[in-house]
mmCIF file as Biopython writes it, N, C-alpha, C and O atoms, coordinates in Angstrom:
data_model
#
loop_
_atom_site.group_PDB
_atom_site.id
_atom_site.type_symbol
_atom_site.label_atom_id
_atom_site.label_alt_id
_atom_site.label_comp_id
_atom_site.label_asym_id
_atom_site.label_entity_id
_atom_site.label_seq_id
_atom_site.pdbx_PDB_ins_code
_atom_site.Cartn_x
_atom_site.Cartn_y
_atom_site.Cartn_z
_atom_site.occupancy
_atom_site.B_iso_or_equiv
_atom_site.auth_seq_id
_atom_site.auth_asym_id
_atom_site.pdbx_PDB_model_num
ATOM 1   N N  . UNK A ? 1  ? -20.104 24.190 28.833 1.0 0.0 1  A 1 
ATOM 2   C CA . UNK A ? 1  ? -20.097 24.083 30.267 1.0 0.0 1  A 1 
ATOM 3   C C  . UNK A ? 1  ? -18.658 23.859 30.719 1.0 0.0 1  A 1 
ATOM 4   O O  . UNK A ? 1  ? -18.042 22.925 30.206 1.0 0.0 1  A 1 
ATOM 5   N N  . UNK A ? 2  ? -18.033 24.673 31.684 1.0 0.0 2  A 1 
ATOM 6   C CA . UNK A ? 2  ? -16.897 24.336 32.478 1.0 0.0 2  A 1 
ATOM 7   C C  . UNK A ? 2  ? -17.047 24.847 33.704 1.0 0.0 2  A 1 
ATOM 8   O O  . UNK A ? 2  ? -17.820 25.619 34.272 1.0 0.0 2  A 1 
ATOM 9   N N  . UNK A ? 3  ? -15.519 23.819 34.117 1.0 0.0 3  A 1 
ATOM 10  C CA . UNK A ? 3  ? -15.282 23.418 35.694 1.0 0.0 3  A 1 
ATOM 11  C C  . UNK A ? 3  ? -15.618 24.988 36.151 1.0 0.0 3  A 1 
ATOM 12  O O  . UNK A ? 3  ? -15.805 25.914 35.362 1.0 0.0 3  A 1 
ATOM 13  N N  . UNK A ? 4  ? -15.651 25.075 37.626 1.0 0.0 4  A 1 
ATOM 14  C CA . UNK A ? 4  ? -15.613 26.299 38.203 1.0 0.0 4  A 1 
ATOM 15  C C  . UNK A ? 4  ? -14.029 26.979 38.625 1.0 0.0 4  A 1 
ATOM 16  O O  . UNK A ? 4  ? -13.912 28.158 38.961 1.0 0.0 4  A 1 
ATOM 17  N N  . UNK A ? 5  ? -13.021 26.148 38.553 1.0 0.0 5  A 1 
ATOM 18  C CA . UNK A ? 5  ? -11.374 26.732 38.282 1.0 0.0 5  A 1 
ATOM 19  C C  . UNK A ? 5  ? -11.575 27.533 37.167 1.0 0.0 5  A 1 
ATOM 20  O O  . UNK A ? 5  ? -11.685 28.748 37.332 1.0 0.0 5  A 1 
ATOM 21  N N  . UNK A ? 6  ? -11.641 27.041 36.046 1.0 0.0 6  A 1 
ATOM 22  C CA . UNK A ? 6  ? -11.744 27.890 34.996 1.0 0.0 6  A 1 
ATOM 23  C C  . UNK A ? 6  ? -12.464 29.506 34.975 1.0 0.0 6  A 1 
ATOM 24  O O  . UNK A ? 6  ? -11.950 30.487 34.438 1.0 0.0 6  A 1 
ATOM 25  N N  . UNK A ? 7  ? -13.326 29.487 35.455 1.0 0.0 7  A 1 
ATOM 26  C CA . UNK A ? 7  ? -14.059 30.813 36.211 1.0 0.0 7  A 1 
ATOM 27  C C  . UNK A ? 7  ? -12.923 31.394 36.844 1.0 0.0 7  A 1 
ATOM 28  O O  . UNK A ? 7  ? -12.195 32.259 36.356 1.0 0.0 7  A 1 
ATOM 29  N N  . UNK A ? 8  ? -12.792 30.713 38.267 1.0 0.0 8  A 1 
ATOM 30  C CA . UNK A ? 8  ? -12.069 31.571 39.467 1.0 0.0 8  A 1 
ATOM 31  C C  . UNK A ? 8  ? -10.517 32.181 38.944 1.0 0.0 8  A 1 
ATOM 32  O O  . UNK A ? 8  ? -9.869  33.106 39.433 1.0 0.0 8  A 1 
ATOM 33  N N  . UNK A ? 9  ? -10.190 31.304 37.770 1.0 0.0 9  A 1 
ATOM 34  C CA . UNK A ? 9  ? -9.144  31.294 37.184 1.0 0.0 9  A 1 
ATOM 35  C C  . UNK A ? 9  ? -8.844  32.932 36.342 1.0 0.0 9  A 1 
ATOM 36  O O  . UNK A ? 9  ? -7.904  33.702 36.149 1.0 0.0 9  A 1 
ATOM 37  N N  . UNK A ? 10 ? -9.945  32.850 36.107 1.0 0.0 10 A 1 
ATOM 38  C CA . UNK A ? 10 ? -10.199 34.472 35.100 1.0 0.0 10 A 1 
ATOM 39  C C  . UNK A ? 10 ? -10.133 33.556 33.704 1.0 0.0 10 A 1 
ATOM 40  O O  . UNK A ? 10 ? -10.417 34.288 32.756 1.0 0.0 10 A 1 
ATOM 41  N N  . UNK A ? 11 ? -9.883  32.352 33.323 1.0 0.0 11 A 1 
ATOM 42  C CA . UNK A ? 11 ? -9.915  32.402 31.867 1.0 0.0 11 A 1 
ATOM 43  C C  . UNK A ? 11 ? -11.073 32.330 30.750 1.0 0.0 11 A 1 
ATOM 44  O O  . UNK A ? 11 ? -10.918 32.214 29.535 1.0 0.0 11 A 1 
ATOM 45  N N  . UNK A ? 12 ? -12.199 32.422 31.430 1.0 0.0 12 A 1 
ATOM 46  C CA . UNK A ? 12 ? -13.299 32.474 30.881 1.0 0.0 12 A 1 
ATOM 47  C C  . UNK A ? 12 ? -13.947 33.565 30.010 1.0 0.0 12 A 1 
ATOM 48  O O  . UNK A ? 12 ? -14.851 33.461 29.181 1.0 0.0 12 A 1 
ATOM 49  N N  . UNK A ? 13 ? -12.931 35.125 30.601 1.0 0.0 13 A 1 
ATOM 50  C CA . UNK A ? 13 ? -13.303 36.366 30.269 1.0 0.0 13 A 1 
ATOM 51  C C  . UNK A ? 13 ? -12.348 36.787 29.364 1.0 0.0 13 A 1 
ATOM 52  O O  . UNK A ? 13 ? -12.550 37.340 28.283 1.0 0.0 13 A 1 
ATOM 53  N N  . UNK A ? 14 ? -10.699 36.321 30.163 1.0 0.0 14 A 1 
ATOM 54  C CA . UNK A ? 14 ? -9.352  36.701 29.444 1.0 0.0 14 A 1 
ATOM 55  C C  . UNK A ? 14 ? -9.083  36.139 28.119 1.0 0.0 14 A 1 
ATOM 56  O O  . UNK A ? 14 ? -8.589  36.845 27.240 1.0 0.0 14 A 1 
ATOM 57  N N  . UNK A ? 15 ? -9.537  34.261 27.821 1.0 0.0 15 A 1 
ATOM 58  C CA . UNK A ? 15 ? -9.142  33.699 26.885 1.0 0.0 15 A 1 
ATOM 59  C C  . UNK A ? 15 ? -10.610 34.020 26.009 1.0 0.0 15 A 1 
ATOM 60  O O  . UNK A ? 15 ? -10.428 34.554 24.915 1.0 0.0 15 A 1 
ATOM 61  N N  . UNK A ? 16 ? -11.435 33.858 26.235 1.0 0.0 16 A 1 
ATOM 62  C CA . UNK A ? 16 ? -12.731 33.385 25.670 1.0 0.0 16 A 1 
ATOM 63  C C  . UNK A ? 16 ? -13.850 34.350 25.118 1.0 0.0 16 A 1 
ATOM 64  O O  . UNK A ? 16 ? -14.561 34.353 24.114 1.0 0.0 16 A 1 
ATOM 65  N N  . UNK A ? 17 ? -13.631 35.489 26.649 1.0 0.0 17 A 1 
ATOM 66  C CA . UNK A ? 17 ? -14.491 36.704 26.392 1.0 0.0 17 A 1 
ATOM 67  C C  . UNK A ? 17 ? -15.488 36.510 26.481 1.0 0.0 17 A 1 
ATOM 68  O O  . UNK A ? 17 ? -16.416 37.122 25.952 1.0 0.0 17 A 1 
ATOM 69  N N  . UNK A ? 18 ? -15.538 35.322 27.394 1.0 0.0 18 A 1 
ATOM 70  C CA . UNK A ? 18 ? -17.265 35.366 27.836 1.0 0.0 18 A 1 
ATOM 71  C C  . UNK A ? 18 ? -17.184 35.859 29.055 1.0 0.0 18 A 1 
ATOM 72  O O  . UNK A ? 18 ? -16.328 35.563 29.888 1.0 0.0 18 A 1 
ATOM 73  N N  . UNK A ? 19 ? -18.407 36.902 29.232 1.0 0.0 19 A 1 
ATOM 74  C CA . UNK A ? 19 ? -19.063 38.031 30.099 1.0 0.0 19 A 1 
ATOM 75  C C  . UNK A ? 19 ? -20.555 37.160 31.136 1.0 0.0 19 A 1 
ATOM 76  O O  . UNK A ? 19 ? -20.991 37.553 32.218 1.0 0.0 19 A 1 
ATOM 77  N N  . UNK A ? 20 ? -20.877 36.334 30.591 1.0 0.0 20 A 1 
ATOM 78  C CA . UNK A ? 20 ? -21.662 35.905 31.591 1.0 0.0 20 A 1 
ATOM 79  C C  . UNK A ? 20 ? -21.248 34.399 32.102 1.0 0.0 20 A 1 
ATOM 80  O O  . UNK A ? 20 ? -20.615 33.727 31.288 1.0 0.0 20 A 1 
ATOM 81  N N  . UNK A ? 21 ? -21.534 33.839 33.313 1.0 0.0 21 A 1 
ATOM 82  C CA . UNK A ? 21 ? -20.974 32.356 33.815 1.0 0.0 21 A 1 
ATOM 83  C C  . UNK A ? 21 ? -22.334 32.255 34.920 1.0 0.0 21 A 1 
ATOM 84  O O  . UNK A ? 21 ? -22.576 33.045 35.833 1.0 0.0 21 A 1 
ATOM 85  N N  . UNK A ? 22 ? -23.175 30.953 34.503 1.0 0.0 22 A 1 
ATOM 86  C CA . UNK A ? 22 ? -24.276 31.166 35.459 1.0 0.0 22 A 1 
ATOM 87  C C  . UNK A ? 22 ? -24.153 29.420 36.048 1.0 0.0 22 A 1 
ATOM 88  O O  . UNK A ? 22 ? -23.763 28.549 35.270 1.0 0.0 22 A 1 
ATOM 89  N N  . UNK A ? 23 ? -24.435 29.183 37.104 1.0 0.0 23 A 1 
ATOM 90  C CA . UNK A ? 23 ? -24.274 27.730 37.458 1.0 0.0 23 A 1 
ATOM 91  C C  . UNK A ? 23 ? -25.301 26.536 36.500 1.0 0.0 23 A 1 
ATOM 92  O O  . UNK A ? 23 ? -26.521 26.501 36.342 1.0 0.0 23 A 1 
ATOM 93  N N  . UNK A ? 24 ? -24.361 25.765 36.056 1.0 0.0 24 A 1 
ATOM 94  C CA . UNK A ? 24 ? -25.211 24.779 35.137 1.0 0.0 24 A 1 
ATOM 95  C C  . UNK A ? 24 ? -26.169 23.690 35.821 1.0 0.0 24 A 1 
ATOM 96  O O  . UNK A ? 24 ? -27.384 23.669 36.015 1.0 0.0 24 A 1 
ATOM 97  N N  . UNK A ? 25 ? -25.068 22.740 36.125 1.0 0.0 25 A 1 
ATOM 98  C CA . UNK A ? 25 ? -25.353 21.502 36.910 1.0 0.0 25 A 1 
ATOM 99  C C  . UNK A ? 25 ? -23.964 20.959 37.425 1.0 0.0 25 A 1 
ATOM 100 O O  . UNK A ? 25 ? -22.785 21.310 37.386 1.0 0.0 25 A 1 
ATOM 101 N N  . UNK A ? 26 ? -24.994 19.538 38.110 1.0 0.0 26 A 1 
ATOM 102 C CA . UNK A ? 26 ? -24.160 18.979 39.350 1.0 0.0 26 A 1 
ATOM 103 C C  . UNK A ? 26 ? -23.433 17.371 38.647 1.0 0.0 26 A 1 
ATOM 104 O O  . UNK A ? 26 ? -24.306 16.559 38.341 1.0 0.0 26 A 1 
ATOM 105 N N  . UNK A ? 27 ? -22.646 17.123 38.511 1.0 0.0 27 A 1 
ATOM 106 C CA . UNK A ? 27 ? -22.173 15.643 38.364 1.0 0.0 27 A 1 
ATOM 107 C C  . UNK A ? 27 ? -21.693 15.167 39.959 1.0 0.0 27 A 1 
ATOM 108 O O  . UNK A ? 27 ? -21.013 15.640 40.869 1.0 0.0 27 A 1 
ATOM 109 N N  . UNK A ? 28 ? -22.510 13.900 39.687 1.0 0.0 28 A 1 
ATOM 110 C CA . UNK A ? 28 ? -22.160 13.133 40.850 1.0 0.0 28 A 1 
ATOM 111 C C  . UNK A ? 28 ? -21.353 11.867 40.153 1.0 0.0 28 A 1 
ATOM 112 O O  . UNK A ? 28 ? -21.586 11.202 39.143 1.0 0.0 28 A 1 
ATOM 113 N N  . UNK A ? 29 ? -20.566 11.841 40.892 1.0 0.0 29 A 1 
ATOM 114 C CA . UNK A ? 29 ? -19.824 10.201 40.623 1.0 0.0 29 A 1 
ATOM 115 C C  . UNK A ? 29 ? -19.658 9.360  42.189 1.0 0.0 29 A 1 
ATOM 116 O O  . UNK A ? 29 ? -18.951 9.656  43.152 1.0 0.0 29 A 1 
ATOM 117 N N  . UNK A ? 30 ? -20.565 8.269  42.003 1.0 0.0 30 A 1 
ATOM 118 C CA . UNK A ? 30 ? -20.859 7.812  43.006 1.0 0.0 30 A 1 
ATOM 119 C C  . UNK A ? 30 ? -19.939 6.926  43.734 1.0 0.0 30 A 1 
ATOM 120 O O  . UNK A ? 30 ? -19.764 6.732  44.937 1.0 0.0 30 A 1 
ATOM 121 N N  . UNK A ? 31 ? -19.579 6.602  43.025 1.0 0.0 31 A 1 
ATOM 122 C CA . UNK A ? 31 ? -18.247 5.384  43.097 1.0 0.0 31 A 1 
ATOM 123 C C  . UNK A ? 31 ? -16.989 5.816  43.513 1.0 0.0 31 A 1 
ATOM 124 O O  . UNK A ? 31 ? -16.205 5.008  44.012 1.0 0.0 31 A 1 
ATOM 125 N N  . UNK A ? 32 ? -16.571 7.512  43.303 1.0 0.0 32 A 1 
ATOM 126 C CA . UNK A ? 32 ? -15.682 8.220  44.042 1.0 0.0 32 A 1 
ATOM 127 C C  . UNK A ? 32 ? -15.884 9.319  44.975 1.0 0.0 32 A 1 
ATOM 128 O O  . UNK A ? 32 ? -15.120 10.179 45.412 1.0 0.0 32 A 1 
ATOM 129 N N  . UNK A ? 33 ? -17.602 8.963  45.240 1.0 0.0 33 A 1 
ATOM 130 C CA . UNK A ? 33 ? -18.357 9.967  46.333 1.0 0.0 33 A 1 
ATOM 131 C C  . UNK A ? 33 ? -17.493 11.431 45.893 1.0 0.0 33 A 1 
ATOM 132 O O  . UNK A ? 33 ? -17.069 12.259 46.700 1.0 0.0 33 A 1 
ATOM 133 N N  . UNK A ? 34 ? -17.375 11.490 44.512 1.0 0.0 34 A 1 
ATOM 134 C CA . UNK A ? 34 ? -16.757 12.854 44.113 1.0 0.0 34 A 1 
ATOM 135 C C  . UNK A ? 34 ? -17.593 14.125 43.659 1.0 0.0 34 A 1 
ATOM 136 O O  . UNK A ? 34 ? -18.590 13.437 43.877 1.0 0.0 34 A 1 
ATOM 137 N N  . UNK A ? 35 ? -18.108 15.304 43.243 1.0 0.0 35 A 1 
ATOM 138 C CA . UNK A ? 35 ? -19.241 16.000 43.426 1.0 0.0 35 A 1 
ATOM 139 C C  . UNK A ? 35 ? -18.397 17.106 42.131 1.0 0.0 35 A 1 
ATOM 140 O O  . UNK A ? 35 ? -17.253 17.553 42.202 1.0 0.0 35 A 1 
ATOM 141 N N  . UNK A ? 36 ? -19.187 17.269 41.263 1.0 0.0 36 A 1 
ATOM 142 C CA . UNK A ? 36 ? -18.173 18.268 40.610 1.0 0.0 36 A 1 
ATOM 143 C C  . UNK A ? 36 ? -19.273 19.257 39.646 1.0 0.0 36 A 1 
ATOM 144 O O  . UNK A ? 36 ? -20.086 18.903 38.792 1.0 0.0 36 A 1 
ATOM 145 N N  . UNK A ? 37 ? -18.892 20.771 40.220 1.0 0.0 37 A 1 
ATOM 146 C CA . UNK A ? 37 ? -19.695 21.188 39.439 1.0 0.0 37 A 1 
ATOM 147 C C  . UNK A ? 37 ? -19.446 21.894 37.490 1.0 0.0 37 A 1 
ATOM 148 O O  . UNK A ? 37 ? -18.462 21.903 36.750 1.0 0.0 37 A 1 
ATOM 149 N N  . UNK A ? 38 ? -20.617 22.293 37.347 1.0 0.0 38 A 1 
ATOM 150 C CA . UNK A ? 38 ? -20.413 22.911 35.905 1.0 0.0 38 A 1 
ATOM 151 C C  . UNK A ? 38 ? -20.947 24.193 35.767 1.0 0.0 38 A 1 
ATOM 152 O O  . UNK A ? 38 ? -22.017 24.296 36.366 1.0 0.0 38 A 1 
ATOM 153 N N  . UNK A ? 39 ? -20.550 25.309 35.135 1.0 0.0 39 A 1 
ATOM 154 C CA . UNK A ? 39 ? -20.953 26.674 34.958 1.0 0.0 39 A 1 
ATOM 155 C C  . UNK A ? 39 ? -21.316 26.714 33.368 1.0 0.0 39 A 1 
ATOM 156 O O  . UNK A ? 39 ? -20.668 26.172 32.473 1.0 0.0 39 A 1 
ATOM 157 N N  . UNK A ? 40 ? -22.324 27.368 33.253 1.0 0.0 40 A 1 
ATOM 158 C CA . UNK A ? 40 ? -22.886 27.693 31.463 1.0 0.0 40 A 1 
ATOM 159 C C  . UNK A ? 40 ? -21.941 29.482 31.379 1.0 0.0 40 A 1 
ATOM 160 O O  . UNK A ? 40 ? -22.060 30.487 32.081 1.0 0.0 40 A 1 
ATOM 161 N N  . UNK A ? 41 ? -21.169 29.207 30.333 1.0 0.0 41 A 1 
ATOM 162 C CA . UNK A ? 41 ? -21.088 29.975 29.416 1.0 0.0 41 A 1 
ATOM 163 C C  . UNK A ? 41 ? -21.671 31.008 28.614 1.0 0.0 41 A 1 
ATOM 164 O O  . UNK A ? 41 ? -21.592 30.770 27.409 1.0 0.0 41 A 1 
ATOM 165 N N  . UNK A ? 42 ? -22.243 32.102 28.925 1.0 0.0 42 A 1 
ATOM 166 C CA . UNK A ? 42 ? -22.582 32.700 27.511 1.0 0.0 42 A 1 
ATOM 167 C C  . UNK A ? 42 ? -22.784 34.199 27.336 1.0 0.0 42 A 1 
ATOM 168 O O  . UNK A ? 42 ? -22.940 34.881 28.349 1.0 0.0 42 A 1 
ATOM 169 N N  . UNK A ? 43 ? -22.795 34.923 25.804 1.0 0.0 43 A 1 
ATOM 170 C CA . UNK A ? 43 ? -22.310 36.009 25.835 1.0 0.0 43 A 1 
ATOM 171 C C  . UNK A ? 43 ? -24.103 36.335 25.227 1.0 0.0 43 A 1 
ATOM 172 O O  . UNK A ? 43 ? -24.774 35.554 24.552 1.0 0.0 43 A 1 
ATOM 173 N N  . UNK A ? 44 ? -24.517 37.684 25.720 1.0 0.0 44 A 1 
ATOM 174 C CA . UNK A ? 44 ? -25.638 38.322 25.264 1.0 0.0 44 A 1 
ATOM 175 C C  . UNK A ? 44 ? -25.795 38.762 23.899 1.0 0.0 44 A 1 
ATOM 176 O O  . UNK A ? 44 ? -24.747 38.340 23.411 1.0 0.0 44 A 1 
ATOM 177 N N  . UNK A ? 45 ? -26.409 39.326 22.978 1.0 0.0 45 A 1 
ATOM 178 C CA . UNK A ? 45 ? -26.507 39.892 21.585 1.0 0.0 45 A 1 
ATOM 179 C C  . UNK A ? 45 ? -25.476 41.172 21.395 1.0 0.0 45 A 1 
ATOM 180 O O  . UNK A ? 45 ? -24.669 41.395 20.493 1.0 0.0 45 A 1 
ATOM 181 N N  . UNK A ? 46 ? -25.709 41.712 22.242 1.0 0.0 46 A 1 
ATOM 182 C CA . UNK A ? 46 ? -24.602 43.099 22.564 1.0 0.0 46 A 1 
ATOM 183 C C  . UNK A ? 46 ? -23.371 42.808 22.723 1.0 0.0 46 A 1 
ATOM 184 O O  . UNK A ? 46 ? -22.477 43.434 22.153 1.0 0.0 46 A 1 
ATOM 185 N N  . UNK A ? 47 ? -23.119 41.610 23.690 1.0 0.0 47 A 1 
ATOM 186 C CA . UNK A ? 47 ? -21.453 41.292 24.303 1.0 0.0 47 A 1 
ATOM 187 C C  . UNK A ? 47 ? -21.067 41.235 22.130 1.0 0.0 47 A 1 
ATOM 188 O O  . UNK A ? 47 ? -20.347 42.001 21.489 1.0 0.0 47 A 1 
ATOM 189 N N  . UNK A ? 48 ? -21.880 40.054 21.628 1.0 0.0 48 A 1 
ATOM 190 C CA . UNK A ? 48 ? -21.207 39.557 20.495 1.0 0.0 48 A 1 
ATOM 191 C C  . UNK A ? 48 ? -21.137 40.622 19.538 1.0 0.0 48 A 1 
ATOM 192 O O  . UNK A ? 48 ? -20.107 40.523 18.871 1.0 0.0 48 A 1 
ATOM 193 N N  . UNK A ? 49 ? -21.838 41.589 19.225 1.0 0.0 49 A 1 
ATOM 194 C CA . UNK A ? 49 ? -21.958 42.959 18.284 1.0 0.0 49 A 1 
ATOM 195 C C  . UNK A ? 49 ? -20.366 43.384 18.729 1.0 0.0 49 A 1 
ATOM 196 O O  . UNK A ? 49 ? -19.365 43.206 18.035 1.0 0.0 49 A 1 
ATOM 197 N N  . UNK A ? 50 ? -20.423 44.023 20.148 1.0 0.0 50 A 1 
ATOM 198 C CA . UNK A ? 50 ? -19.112 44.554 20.284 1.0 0.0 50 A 1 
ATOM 199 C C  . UNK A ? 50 ? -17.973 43.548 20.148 1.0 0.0 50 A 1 
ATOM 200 O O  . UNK A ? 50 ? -17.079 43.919 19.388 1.0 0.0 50 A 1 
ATOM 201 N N  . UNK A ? 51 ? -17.844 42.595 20.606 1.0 0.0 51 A 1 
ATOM 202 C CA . UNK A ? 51 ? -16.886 41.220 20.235 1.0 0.0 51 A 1 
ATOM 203 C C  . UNK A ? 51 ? -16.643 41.596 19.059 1.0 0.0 51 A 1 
ATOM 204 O O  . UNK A ? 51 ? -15.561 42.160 18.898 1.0 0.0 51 A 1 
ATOM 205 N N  . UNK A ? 52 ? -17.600 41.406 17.781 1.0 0.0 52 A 1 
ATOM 206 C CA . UNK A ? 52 ? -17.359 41.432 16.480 1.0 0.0 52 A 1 
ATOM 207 C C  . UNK A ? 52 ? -16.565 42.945 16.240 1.0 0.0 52 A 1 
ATOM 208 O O  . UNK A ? 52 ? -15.388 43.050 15.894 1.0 0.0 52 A 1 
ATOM 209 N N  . UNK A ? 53 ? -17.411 43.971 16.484 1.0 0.0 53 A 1 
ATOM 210 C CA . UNK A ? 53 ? -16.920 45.227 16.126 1.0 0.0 53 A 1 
ATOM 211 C C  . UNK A ? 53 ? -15.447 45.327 16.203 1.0 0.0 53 A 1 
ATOM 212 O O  . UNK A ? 53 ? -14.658 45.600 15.298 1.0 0.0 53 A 1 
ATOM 213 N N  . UNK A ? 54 ? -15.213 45.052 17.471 1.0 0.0 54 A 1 
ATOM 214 C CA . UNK A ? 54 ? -13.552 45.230 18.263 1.0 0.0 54 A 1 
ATOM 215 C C  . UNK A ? 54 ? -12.749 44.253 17.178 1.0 0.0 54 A 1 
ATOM 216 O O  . UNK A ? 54 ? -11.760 44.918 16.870 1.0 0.0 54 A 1 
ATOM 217 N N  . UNK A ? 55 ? -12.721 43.464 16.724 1.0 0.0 55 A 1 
ATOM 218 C CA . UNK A ? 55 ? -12.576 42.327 16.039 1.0 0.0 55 A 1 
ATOM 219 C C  . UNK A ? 55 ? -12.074 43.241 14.296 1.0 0.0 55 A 1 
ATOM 220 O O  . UNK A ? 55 ? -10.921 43.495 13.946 1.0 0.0 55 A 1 
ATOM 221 N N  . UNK A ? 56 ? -13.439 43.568 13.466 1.0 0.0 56 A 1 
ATOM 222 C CA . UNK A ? 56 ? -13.238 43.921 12.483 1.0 0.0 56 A 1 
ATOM 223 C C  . UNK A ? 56 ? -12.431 44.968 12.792 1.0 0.0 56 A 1 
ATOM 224 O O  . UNK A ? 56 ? -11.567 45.130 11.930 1.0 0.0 56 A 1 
ATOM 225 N N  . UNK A ? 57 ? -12.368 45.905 13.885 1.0 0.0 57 A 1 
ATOM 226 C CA . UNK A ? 57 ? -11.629 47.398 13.853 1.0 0.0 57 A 1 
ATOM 227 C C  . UNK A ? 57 ? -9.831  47.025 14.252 1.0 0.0 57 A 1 
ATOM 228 O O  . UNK A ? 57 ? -9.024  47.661 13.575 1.0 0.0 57 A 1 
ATOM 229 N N  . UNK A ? 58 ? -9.401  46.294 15.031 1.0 0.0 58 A 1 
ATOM 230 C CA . UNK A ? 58 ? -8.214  45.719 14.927 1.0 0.0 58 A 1 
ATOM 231 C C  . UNK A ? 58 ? -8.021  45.154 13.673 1.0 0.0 58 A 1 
ATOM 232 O O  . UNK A ? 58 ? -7.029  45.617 13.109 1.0 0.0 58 A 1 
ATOM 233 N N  . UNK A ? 59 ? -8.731  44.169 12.934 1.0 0.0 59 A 1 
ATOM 234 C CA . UNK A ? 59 ? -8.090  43.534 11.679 1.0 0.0 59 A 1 
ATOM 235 C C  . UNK A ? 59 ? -7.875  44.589 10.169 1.0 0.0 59 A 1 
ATOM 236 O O  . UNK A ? 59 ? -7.227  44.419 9.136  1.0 0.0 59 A 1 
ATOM 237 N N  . UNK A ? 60 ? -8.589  45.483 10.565 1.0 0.0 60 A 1 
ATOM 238 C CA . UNK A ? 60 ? -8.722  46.132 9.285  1.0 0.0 60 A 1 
ATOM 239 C C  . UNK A ? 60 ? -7.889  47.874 9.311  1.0 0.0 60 A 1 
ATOM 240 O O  . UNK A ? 60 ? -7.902  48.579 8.302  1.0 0.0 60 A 1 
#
């Protein structure tokens, strides 16, 4: 799970290569009436096949 900068940021796709970002949950911190959200992460069966593929075909 990460912040939503990280998203808007592009580094989720650029560093990480994750293809999907769906809203997680909410943290509340009450004590700094502060509100912060979280996004889930994750790549489908296909994203990771090609991930891998692209992967072995550069290294080899």
């Amino acid at each position: 799970m990460v912040r939503p900068d990280f998203i808007e940021k592009g580094m989720a796709l650029r560093t990480y290569r994750y293809y999907h970002m769906d809203f997680g949950a909410t943290l509340w911190c009450a004590e700094k009436g502060e509100r912060i959200d979280f996004w889930v992460l994750h790549n489908s069966r296909a994203d990771l096949m090609r991930e891998m593929t692209l992967w072995m075909n550069a290294s080899g």
